[in-house]
C-alpha positions in Angstrom: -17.8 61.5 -38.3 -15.3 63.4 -39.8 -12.8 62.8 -43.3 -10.5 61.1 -40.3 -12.2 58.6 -38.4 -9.6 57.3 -36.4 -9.0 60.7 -34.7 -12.5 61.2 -34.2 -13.1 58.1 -32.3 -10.4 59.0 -30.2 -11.5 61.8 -29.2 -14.8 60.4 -28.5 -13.0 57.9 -26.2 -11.3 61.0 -24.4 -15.2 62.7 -24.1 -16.5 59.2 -22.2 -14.3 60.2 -18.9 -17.2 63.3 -18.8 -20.1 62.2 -16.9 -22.1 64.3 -18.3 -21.6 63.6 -21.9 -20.9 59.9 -21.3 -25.0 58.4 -22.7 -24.9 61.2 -25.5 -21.2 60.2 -26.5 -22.6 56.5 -26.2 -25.1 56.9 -28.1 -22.9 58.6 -31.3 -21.0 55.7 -31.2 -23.4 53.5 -31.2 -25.0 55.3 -34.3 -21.4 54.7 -36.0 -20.5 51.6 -35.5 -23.7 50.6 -36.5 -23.6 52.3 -39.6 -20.1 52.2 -40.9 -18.5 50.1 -43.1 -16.4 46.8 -41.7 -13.1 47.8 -43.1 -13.5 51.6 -41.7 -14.2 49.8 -38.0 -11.0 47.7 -39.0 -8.8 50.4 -39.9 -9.7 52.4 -36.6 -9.0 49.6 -34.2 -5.6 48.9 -36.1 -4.8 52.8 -35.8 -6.3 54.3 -32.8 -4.5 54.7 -30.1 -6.1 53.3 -26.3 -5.2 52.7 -22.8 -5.9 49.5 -20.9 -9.4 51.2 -19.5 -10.1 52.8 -23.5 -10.0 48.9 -24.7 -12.6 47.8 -21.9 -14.5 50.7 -22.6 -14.6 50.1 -26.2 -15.5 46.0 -25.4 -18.4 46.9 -23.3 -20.1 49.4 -26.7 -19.1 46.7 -29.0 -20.3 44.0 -27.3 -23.4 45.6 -26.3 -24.5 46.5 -29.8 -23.1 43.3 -31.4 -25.3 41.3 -28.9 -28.4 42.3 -30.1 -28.3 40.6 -33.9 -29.4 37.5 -34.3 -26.7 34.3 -34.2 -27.5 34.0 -38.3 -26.5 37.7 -38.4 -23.5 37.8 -36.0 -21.8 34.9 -38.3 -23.0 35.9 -41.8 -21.3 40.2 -41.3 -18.3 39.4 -38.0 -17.2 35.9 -38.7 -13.9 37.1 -39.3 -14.1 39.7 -37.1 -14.7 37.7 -33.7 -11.5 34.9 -35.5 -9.6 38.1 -35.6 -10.4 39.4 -31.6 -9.7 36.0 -30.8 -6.0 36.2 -31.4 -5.7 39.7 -30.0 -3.3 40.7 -27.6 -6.1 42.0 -25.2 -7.4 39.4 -23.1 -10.7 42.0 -22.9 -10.7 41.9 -26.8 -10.6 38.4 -26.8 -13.9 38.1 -24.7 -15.6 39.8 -26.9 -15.2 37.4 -29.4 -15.7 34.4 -27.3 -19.1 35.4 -25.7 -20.4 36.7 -29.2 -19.5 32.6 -30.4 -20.9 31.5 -27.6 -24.0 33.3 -28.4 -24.6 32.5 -32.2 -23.6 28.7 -31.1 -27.2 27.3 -31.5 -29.1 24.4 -33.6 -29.9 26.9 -36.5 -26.6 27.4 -37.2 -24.5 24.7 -36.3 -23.8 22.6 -38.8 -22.5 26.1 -40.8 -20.2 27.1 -37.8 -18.7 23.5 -38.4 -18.9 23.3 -42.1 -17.2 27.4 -42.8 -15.9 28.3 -39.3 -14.2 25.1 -37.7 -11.0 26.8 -37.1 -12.6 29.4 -35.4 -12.5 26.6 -32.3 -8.9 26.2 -32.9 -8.5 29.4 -31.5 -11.0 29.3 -28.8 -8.9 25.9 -27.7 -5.8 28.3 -27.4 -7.8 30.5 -25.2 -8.0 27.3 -22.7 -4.2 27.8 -22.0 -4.5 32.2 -21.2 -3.5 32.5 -17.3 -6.3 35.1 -16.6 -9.3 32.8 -15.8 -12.0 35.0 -16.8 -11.2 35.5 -20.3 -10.4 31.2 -20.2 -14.1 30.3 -18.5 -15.3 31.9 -21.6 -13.7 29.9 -23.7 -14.9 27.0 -21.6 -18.2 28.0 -22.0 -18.3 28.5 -25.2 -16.6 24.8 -26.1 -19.4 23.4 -23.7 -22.2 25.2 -25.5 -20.7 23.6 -29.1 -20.9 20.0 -27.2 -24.3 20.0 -26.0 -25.6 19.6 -29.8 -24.8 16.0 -30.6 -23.4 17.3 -34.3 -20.7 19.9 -32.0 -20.4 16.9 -29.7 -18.9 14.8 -32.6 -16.9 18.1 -33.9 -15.8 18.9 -30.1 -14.3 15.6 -30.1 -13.3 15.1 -33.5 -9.8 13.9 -34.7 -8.9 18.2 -35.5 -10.0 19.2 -32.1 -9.2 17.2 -30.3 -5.5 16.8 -30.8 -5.8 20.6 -30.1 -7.2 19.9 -26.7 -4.8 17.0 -25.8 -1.8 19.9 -26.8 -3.4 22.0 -24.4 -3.4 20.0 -21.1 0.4 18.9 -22.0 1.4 22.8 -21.2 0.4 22.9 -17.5 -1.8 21.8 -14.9 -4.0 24.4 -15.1 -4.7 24.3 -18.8 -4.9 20.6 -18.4 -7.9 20.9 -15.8 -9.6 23.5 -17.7 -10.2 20.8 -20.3 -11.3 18.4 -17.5 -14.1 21.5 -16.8 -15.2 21.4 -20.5 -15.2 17.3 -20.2 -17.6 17.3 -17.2 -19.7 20.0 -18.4 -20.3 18.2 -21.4 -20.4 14.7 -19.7 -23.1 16.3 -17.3 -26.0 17.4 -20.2 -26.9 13.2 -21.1 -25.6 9.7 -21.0 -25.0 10.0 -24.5 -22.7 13.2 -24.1 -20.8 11.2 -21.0 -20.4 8.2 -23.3 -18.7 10.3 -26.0 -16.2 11.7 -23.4 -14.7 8.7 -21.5 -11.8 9.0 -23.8 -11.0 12.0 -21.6 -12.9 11.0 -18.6 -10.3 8.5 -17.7 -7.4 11.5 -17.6 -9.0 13.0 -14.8 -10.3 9.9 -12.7 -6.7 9.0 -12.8 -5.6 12.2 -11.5 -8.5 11.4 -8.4 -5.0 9.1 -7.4 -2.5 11.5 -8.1 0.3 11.8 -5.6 0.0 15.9 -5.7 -2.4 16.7 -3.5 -3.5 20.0 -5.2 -4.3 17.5 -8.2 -6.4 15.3 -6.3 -8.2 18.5 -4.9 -9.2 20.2 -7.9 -10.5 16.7 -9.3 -12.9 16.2 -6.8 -13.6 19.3 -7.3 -14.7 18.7 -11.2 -15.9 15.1 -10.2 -18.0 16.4 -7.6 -19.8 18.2 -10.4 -20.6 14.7 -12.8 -21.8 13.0 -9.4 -25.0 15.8 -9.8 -26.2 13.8 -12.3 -27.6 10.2 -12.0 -25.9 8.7 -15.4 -22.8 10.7 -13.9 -22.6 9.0 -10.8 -23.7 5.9 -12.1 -20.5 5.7 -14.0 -18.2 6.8 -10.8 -19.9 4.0 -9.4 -19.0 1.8 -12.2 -15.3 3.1 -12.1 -15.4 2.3 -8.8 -14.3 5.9 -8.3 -16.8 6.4 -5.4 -15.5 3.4 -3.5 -12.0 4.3 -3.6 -12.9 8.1 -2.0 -14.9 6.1 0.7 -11.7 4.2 1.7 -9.4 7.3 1.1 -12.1 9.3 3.2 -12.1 6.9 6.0 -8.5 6.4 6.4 -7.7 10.0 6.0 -6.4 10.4 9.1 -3.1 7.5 8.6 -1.8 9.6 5.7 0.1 12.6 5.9 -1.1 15.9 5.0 -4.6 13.8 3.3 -6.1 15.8 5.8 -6.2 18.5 3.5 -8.4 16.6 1.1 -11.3 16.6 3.3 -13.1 19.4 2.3 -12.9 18.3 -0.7 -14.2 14.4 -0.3 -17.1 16.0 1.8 -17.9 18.5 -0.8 -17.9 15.2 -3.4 -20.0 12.9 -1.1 -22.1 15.9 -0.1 -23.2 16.0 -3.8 -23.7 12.4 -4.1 -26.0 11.9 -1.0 -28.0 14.8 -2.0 -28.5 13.0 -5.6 -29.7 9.6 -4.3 -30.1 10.0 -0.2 -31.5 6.8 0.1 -29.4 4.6 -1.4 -26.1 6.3 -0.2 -26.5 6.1 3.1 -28.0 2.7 2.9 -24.2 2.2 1.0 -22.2 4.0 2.7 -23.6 4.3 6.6 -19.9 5.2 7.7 -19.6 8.5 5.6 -22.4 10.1 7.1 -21.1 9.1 10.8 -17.7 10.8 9.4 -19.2 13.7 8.4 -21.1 14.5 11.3 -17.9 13.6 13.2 -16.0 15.8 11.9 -17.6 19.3 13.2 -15.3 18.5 15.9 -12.3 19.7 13.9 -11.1 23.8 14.5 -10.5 23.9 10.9 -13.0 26.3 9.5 -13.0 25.6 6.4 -13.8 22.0 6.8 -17.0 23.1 9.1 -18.2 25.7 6.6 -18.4 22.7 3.6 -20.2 20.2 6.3 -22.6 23.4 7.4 -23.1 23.7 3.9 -23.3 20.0 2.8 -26.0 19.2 5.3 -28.0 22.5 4.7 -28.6 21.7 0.7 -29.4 17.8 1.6 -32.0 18.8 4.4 -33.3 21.3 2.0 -35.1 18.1 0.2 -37.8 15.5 1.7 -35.7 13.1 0.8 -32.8 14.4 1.9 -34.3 15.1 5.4 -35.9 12.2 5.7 -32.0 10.9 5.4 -31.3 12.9 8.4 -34.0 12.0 10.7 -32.6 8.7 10.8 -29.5 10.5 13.0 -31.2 12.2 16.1 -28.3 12.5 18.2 -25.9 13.4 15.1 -28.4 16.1 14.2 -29.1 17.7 17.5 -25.2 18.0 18.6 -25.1 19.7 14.5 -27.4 22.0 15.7 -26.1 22.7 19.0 -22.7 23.2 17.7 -23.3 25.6 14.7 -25.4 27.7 16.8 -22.7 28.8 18.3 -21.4 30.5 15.8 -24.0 32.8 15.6 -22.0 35.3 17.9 -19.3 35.4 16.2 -20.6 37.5 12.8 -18.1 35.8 10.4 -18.3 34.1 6.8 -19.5 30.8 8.9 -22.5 32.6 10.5 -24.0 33.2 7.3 -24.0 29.4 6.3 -25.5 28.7 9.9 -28.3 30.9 9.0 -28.8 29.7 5.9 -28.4 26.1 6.6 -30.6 26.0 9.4 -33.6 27.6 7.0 -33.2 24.8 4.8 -33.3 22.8 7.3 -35.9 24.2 9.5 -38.8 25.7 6.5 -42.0 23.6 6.0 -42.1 20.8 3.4 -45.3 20.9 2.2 -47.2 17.4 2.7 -44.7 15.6 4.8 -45.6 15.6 8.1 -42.9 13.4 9.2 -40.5 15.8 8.0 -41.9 18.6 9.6 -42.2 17.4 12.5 -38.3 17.3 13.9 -37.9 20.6 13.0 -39.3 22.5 16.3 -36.9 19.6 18.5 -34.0 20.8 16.2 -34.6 24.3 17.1 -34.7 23.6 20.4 -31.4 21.9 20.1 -29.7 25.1 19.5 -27.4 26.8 22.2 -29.8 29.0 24.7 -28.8 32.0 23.4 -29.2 31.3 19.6 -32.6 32.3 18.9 -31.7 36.2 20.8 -28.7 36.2 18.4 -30.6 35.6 15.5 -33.2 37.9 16.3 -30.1 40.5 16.7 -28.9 39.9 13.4 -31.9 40.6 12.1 -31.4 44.0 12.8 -27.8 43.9 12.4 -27.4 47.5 9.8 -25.7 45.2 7.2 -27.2 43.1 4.6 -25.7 40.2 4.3 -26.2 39.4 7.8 -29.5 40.5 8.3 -30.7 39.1 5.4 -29.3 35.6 6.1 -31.5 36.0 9.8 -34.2 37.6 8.3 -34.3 34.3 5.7 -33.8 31.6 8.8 -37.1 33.8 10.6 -39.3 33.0 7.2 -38.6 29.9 7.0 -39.6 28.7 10.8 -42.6 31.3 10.3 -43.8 28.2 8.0 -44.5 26.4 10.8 -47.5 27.3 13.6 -44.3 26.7 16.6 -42.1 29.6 14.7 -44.7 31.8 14.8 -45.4 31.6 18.0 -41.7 31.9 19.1 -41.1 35.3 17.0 -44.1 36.5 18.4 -43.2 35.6 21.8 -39.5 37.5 21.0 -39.7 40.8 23.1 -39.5 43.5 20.4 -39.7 41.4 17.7 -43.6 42.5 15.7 -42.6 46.0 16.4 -39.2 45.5 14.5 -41.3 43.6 11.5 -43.7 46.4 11.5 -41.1 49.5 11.6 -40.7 50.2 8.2 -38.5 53.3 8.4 -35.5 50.7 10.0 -35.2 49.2 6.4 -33.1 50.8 3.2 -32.6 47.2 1.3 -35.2 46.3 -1.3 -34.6 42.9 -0.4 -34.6 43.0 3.5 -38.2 45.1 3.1 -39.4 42.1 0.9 -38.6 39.5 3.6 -40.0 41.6 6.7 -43.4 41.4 4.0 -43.2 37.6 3.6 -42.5 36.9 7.4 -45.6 38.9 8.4 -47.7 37.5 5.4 -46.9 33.8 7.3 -47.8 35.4 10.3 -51.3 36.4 9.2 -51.8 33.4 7.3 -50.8 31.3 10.8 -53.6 28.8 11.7 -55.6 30.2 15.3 -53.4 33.4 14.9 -55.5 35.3 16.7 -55.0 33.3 20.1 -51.6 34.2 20.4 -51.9 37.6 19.3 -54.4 40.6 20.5 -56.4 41.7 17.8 -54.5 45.4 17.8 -51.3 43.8 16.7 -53.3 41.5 14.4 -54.6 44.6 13.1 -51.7 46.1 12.7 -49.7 43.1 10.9 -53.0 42.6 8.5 -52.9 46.3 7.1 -49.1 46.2 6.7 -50.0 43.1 4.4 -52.3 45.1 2.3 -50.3 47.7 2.0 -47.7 45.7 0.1 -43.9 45.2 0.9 -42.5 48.7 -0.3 -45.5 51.3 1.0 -43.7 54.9 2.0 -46.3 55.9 4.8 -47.9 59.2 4.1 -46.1 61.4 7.5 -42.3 60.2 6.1 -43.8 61.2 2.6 -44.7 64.7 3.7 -41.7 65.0 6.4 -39.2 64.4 2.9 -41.2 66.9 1.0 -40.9 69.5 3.9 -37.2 69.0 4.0 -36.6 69.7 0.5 
């Protein structure tokens, strides 16, 4: 670096649009930044001159080589440093500092950060009320991170911080539940956390009531994360919270425009049954009815959260077991999402992925196991061909989402014999030159290693194809047969 450093640095900035030069111009700056004093790295970023992309540019280096010290380190040499990006005017600049907090936030140096560096969290509290959510999750998660120690618990919510925090969610509604994030995600690591937060708890299960719709929303939202937990739902329970949703949920339909909160309440009783199945629907027999009901509706969005909702709770034995107990509910759910598996949308992704959750073998539950093969064949006639088309649908998403659903009913002996039965199917699995995606190669492996591994395989299959499927196993997931080898050699 030359007798000017701020000129040289930008004119290493200006060298980073080159390609070419970009990892050796990297690398230089890494070497000085490392190496030069703090006040020289001050007096550059208070004198050079940078565009927006410069500043992210510069974040990316700094954060990347700042990363690597230890916690002890980052505090002890850039305590000031990461105050000082934290009141920047560059809400990039001001991530920086927030996720290098965030990082040396841990046991070791806690009860430091609080003793020298409390007002350091003054500023990340300001960062709460930024309108750019990025650059205010970080500052969520870094608050969060200080409150899962029980010594930041008591410093998250002492008498200094917290008037901060209750000056924050007087500015707006969105700086208000921001807070409410930080709350829950604290309430949600132990009963002792959730005990220390009811002071700010009760904020938001009042705004559960709230005449603004968009407020009730974006609580059950939050809420819907606590009710993950069993000490979290246990106090819903005790708020009566949950009881409250089950009446507005049932009666949904006599209020205007409520009808808007359904996605929500099913989304917040989704989480709750899949917590304790059992005991909810043993409580609450009527929601389940409702949600089930409710595919009836033409509002998509609605059908994607119940597609979703039922997926994640049949994804458990518990959970399935749950569902067993509604035959003709679960048969009409799968005749009715299967038809939008000809549609190629958003939705038919969550079908696919939904029905392998609810369709893959539990291991040691017969019981469960056993519906699967009459919820398959409660599917529309066509489903199983449309799957099977998706499959080898050219993109990813898509085909990976069929490719999934086929793994998981090739746990079973009845999916084996289905996909084998599919015209075309084995040869599809066994053409490896129709696959680009890592990951789709990878599940075409695992649904012919279940194949092989099939119990009396080899008297639905004749042993050339068994052959065939047994040395693609050996040769493992991403083998490059020896003719394409030579044909891309020839061609270069």
């Amino acid at each position: 670096m030359d007798d000017n450093p701020t000129e040289w640095f930008q004119s290493k900035i200006l060298e980073l649009e080159d390609d070419l030069k970009k990892q050796e111009v990297l690398l230089e700056l890494k070497s000085v930044v490392m190496n030069s004093e703090n006040s020289v790295l001050y007096g550059i970023a208070q004198q050079v001159s940078l565009h927006q992309n410069d500043i992210e540019v510069i974040c990316i280096i700094i954060y990347e080589l700042l990363k690597q010290l230890t916690p002890q380190e980052l505090l002890k040499k850039y305590s000031d440093e990461i105050d000082d990006t934290l009141k920047h005017n560059s809400n990039d600049v001001k991530k920086i500092g927030l996720k290098l907090l965030e990082k040396s936030i841990t046991d070791e140096t806690i009860e430091y950060l609080i003793k020298s560096h409390i007002l350091l969290f003054i500023n990340v509290i300001e960062c709460l009320a930024i309108s750019e959510r990025s650059t205010a999750q970080c500052a969520i998660s870094a608050l969060i991170k200080l409150g899962s120690n029980l010594k930041g618990l008591e410093t998250l919510y002492s008498e200094l911080l917290c008037q901060k925090l209750q000056k924050v969610m007087s500015k707006n509604d969105i700086s208000r539940f921001r807070v409410y994030e930080i709350v829950v995600g604290v309430s949600e690591i132990s009963s002792e956390h959730l005990s220390a937060s009811t002071f700010l708890l009760k904020y938001l299960v009042s705004d559960v009531y709230s005449s603004d719709l968009l407020k009730q929303l974006n609580a059950f939202e939050i809420l819907s994360n606590l009710a993950k937990t069993n000490h979290g739902l246990n106090y819903l329970v005790e708020c009566n919270v949950v009881q409250k949703l089950v009446n507005k949920l049932l009666y949904i339909n006599e209020e205007p425009l409520s009808y808007m909160l359904l996605p929500g309440l099913i989304e917040f009783f989704g989480n709750i049954c899949i917590q304790q199945p059992e005991s909810f629907v043993k409580e609450y027999p009527q929601v389940m009815s409702l949600l089930f009901n409710s595919l009836n509706t033409d509002d998509q969005i609605v059908i994607g959260v119940i597609i979703i909702t039922v997926g994640k709770l049949g994804s458990t034995c518990s959970g399935r077991n749950v569902l067993i107990q509604f035959p003709e509910q679960m048969n009409g759910f799968f005749k009715k999402c299967s038809e939008f598996l000809s549609t190629k949308s958003d939705i038919t992704i969550s079908v696919l992925k939904t029905f392998g959750e609810l369709l893959k073998n539990i291991e040691g539950n017969s019981e469960c196991n056993e519906v699967t093969e009459s919820w398959l064949n409660a599917m529309d006639s066509d489903a199983f061909d449309n799957i099977t088309s998706l499959a080898k649908f050219p993109f990813p998403e898509f085909k990976l989402a069929a490719l999934s659903f086929l793994l998981s009913i090739t746990t079973h002996q009845w999916g084996v014999v289905k996909l084998c039965n599919s015209p075309g199917m084995i040869e599809f699995l066994l053409d490896r030159s129709s696959e680009i995606d890592k990951d789709c190669k990878q599940m075409k492996y695992d649904i012919i290693c279940n194949i092989v591994q099939c119990k009396n395989v080899e008297q639905f299959l004749v042993p050339e194809v068994l052959q065939s499927l047994m040395e693609f196993v050996q040769e493992g997931p991403f083998h490059v047969p020896l003719e394409v080898e030579l044909s891309t050699e020839g061609a270069t």
